[in-house]
Each structure stands twice: as structure tokens, then as C-alpha cells.
VOVEXSE-594455 format. One record per residue: residue number from 0; x, y, z of N, C-alpha, C in turn. Coordinates in Angstrom, 3 decimals, decimal comma, padded with zeros to 6 digits, always signed. Each point is the difference from the previous one (the first is absolute). Layout:
residues N
    i       n.X       n.Y       n.Z      ca.X      ca.Y      ca.Z       c.X       c.Y       c.Z
  NUM         X         Y         Z         X         Y         Z         X         Y         Z
...
//
This chain:
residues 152
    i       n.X       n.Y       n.Z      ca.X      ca.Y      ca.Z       c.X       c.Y       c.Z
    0  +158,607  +208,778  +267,291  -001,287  -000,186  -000,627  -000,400  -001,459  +000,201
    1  -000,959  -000,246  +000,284  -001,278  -001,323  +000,127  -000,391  -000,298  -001,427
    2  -000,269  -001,456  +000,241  -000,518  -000,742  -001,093  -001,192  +000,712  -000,248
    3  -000,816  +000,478  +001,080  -001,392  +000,369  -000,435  +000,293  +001,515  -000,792
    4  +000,537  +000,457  +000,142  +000,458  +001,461  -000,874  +000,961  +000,004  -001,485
    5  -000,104  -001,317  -000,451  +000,500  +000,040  -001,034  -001,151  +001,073  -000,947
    6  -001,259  -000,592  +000,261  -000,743  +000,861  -001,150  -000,103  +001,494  -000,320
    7  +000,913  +000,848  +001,028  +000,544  +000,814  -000,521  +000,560  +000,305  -000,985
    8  +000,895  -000,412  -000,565  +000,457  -000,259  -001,182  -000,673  -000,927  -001,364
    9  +000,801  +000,143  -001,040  -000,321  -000,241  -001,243  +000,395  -001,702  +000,257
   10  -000,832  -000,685  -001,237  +000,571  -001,208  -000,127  +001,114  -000,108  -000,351
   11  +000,687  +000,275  -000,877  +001,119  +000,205  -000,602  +001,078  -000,275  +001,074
   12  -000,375  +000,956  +000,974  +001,420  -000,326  +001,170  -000,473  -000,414  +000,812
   13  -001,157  -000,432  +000,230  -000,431  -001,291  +001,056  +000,626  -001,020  +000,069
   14  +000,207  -000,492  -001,877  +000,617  -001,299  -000,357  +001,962  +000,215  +000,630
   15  -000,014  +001,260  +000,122  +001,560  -000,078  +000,328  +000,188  +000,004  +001,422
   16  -000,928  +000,293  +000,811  +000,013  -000,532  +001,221  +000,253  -001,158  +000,827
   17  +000,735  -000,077  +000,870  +000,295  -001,395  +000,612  -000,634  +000,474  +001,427
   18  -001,163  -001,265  +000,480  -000,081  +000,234  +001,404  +000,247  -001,087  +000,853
   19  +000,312  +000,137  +000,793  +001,201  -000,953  +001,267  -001,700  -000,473  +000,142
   20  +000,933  -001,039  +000,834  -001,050  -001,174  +000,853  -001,061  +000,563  +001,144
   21  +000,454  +001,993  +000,736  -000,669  +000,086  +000,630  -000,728  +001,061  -000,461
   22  +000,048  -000,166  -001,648  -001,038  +001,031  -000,263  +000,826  +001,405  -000,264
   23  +000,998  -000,180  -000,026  +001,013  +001,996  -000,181  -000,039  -000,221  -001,546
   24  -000,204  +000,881  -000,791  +000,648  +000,108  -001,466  +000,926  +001,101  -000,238
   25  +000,861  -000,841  -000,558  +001,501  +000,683  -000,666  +000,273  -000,211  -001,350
   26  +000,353  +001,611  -000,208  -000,467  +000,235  -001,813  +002,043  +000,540  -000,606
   27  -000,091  -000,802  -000,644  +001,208  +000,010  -000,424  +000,813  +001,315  -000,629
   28  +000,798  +000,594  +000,483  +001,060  +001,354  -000,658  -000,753  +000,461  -001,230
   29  -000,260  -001,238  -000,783  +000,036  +000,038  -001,288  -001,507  +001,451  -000,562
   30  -001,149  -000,481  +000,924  -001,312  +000,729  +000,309  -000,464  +000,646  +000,993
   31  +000,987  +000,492  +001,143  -000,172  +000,299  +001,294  -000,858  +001,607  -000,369
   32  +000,912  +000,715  -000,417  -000,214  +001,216  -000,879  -001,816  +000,191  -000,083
   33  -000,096  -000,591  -001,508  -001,361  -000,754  -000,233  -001,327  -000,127  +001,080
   34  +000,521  -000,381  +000,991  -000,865  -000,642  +001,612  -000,231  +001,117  +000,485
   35  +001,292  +000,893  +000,141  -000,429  +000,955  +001,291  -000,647  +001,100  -000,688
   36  +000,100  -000,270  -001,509  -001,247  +000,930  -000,594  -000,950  -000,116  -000,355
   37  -000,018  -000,954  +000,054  -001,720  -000,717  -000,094  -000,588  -000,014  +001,706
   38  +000,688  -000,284  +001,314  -000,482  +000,226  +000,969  -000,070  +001,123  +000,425
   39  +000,621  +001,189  -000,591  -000,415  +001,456  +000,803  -001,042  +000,440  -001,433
   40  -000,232  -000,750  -000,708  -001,096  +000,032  -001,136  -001,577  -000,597  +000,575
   41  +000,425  -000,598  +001,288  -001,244  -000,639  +000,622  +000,148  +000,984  +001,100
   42  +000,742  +001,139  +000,433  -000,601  +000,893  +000,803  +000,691  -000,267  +002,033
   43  +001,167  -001,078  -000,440  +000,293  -000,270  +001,064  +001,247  +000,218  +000,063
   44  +000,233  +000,763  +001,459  +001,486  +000,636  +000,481  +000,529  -001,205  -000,206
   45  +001,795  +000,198  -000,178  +001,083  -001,223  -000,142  +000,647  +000,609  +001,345
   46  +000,099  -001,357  +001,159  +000,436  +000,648  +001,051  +001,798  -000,421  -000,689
   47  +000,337  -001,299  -000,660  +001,536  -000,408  +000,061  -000,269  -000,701  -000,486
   48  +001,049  -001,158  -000,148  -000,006  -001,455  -000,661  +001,665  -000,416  +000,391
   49  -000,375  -001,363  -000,206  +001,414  -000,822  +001,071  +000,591  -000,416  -002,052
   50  +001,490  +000,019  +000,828  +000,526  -000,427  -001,821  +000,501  -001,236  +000,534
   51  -000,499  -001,079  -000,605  +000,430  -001,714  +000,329  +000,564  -000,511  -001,261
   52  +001,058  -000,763  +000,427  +000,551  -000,941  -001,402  -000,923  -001,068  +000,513
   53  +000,186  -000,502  -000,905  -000,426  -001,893  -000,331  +001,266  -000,581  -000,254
   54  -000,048  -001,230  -000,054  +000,652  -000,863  +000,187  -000,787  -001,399  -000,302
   55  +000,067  -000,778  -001,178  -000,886  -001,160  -000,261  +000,643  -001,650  +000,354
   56  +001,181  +000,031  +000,923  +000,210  -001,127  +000,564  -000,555  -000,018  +000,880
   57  -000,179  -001,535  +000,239  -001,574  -000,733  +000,331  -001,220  +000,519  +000,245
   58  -000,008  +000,595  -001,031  -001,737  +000,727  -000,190  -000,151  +001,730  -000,085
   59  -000,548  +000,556  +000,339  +000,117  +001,405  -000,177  +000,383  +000,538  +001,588
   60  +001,409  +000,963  +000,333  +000,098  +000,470  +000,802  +000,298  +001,512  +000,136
   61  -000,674  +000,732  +000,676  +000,447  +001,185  -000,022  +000,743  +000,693  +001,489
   62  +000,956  +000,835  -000,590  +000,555  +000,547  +001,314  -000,126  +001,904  +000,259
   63  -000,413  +000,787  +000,613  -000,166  +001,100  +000,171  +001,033  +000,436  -000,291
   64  +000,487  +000,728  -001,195  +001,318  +001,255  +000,250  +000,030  +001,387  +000,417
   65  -001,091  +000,903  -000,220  -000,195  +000,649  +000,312  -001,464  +000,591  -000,041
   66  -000,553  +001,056  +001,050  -001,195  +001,025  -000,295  +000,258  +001,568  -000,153
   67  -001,550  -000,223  -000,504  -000,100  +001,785  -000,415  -001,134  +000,088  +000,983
   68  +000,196  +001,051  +000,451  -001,114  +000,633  +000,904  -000,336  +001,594  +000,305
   69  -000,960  +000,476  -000,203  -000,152  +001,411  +000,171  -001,136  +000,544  +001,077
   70  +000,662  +000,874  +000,816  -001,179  +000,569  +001,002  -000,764  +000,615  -000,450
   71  -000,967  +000,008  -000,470  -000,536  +000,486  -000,659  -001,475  +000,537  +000,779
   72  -000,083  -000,168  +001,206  -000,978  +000,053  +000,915  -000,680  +001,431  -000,054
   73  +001,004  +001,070  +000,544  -000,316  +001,435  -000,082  -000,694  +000,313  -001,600
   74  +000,695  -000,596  -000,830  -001,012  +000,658  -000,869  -001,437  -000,518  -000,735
   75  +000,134  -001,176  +000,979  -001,424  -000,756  -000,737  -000,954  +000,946  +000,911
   76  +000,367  +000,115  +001,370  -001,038  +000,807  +000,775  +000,337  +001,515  -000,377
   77  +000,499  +000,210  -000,896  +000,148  +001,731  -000,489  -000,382  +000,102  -001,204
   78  +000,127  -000,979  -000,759  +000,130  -000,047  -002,036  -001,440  -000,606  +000,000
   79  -000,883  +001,074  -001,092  -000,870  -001,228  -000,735  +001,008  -001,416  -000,319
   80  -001,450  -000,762  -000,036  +000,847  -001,381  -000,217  +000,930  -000,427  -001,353
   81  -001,359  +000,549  -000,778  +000,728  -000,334  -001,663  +001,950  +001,361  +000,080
   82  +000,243  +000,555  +000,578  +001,269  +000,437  -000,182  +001,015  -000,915  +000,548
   83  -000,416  -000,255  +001,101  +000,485  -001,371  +000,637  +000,743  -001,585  -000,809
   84  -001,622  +000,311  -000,569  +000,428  -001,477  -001,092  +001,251  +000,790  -001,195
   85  -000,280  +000,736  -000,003  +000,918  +000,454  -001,521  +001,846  +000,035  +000,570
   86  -000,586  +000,784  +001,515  +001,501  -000,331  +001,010  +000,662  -001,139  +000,333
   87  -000,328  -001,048  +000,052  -000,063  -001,292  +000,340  +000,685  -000,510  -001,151
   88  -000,849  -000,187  -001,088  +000,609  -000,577  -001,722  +001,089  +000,570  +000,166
   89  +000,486  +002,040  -000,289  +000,999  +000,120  -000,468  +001,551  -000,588  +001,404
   90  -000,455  -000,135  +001,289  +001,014  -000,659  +000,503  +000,515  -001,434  +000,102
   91  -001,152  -000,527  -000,044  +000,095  -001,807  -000,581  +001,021  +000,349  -001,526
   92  -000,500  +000,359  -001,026  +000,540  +000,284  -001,387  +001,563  +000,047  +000,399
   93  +000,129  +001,177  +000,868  +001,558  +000,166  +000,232  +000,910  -000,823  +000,695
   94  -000,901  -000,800  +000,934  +000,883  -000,921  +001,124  -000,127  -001,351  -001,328
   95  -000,289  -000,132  -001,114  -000,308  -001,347  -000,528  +001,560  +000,321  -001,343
   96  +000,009  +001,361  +000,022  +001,456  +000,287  -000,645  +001,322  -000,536  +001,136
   97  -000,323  +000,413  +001,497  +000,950  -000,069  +000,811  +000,363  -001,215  +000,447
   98  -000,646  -001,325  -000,977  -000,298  -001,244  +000,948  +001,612  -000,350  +000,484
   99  +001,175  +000,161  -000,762  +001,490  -000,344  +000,278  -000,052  +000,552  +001,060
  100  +000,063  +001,336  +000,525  -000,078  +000,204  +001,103  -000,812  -000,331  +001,685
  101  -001,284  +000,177  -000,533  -000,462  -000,696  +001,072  +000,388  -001,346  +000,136
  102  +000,094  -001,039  -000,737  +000,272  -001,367  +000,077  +001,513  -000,199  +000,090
  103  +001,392  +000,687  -000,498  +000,974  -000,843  -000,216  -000,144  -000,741  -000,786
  104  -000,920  -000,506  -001,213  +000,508  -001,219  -000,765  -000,204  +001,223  -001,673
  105  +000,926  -000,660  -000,805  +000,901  +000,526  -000,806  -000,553  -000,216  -001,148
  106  -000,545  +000,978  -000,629  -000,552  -000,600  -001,650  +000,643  -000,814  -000,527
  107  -000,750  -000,804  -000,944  -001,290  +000,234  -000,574  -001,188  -000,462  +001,299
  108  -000,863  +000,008  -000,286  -000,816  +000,246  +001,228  -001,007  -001,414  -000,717
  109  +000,174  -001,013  -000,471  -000,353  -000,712  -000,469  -001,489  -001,349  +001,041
  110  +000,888  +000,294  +000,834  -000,185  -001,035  +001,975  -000,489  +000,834  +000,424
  111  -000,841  +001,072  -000,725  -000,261  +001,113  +001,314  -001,721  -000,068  -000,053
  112  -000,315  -000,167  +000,688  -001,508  +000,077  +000,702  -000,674  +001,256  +000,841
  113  -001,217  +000,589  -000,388  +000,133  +000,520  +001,215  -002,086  +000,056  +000,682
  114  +000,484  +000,319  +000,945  -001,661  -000,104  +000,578  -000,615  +001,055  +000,561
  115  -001,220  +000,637  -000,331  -000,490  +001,467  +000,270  -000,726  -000,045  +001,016
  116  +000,374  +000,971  +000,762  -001,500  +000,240  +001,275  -000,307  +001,666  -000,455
  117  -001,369  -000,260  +000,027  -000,862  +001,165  -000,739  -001,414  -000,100  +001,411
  118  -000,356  +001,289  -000,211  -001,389  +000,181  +000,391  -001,299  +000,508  -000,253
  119  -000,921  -000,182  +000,134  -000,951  +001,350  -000,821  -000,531  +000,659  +001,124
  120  -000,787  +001,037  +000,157  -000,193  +000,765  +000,570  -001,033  -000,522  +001,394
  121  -000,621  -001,117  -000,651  -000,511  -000,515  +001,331  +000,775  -000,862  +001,158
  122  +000,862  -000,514  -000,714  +001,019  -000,976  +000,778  +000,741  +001,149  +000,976
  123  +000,093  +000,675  -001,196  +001,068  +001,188  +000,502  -000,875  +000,272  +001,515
  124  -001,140  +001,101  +000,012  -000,774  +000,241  +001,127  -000,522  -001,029  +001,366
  125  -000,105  -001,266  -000,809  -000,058  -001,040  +001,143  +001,266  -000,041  +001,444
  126  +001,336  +000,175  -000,952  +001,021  +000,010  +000,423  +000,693  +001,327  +000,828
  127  -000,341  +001,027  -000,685  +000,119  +000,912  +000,710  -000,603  +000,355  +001,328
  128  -001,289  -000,684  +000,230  -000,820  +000,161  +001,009  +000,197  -001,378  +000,619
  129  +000,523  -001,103  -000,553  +000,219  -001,425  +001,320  +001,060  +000,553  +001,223
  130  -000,595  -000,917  +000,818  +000,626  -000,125  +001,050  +001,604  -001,014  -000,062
  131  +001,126  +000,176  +000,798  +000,841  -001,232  -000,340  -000,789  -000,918  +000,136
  132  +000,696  -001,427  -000,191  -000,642  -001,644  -000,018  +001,319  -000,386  +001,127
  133  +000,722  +000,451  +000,337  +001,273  -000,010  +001,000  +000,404  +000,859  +000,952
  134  +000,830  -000,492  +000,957  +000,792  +000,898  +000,843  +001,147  +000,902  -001,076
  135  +000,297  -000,650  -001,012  +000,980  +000,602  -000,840  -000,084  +001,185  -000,855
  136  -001,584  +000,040  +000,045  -000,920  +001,163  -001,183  +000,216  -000,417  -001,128
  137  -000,060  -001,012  -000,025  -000,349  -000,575  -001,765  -001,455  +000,033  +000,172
  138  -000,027  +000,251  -001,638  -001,610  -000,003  -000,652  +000,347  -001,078  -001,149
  139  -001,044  -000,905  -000,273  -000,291  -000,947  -001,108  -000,622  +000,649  -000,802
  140  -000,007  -000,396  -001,660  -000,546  +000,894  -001,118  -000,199  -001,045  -000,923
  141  -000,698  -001,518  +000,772  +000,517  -000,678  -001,243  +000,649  -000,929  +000,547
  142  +001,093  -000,145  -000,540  +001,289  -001,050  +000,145  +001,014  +000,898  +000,711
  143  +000,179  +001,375  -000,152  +000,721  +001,078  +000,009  -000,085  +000,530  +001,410
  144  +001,070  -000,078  +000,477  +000,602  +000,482  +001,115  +000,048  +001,585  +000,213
  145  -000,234  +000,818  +000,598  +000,416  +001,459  -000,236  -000,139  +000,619  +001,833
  146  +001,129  +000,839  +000,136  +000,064  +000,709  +001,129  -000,621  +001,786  -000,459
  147  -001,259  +000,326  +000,813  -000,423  +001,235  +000,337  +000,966  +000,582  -000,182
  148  +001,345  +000,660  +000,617  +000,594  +000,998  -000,495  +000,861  +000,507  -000,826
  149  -000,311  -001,267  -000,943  +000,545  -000,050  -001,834  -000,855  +000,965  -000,739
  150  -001,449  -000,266  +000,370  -001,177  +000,613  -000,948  -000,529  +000,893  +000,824
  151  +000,092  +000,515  +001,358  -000,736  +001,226  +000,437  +000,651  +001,272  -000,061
//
């Protein structure tokens, strides 16, 4: 998630938001829950989210431990959208129970950060219909990296 998409959400967990220097916001274990229901409350698929510790020697650092990610492609082009979104929450919900696993790091989950990539239905369609931006078939979404045959 982008600085500019905080207003998705409530103030309340705005204030618990931390956003890096290039603009990513990472919402702490503590309200993650909270986020991804307030963002499929704004109507936008949760494609995953990266689980990062922090680390506050010399300044704020974060390191990637693990992602969640779901293909979820076939059924955005098969599912009304709003089932989609409701699909999306309940697998984010479950991978945010699984974070020991995806990550390796060991409760309490205190250092744990994590950062959402979501879409709404127009992003979504932009994307579905771009062309790559590479020889590699990456598509940009944003900041967000994504290969065509994740989501088709």
C-alpha cells in the first residue's frame, strides 16, 4: 500500500501506520487485521502483503521475511467482483494467522510489519488488459511489480 491510499482507512489506524521514505506503509501485527478490513471495506481485491520486521538501529530498517500471494486471476475474470473482495479478506485473514510460517520468525510477532497490495476494479482492468513494460512480462501497478501469468 502507498502513502496516497492511506485514506482508505480510518484515522484511528492511519496513526498506527508507519510509511518508509519511499512512500510504502506498514501497519503493525498489532492492526493488520483491522486494515485488510477496512480495505476490502473500500471494495478492493487484496492481492498479498510482504511480512517485514523492523529493526530501529540507526533509524528505521526493514527486512522482507516473508509473502502472501494469491492467484487469484481466474476468478476476478469469472467472480463478480464484490465475491472476490470477500475472497481476498478471508485469505489475507488466514495467511496473517500463518505469519510464523510464511516468515520463520517466532512469536510474539511484536517486529512484525506488514505491507498490502490491493486493487480495485479499475486498476484491476487496466492491468489485465496492459501490455508487458519488459522482455520479462512484468506489468507495473503502481510501485508493484506483477507477472501476467500470476493473474490470468
Amino acid at each position: 500500500m502507498k502513502e496516497e491510499h492511506l485514506d482508505l482507512v480510518s484515522e484511528e489506524l492511519r496513526q498506527k501506520a508507519h510509511v518508509t521514505g519511499n512512500g510504502e506503509v506498514l501497519w503493525p501485527k498489532a492492526c493488520v487485521t483491522e486494515v485488510l478490513r477496512e480495505v476490502a471495506g473500500a471494495e478492493r481485491v487484496i492481492l498479498g502483503f510482504d511480512i517485514v520486521a523492523v529493526t530501529l538501529r540507526d533509524g528505521f530498517r526493514a527486512s522482507v521475511w516473508g509473502t502472501s500471494a494469491y492467484d487469484l486471476g481466474a476468478d476476478l475474470n469469472r467472480r463478480p467482483w464484490e465475491e472476490s473482495v470477500g475472497a481476498s479478506l478471508q485469505l489475507a485473514l488466514h495467511d496473517v494467522e500463518r505469519t510464523e510460517q510464511l516468515s520463520g520468525l517466532t512469536p510474539p510477532h511484536d517486529d512484525v510489519w506488514y505491507t498490502i497490495v490491493s486493487v480495485n476494479r479499475a486498476e484491476w482492468n487496466s492491468l489485465r488488459d496492459a501490455r508487458p513494460q519488459n522482455e520479462d512480462g512484468l506489468f507495473v501497478l503502481g510501485t508493484v511489480k506483477l507477472r501476467r501469468q500470476k493473474f490470468r
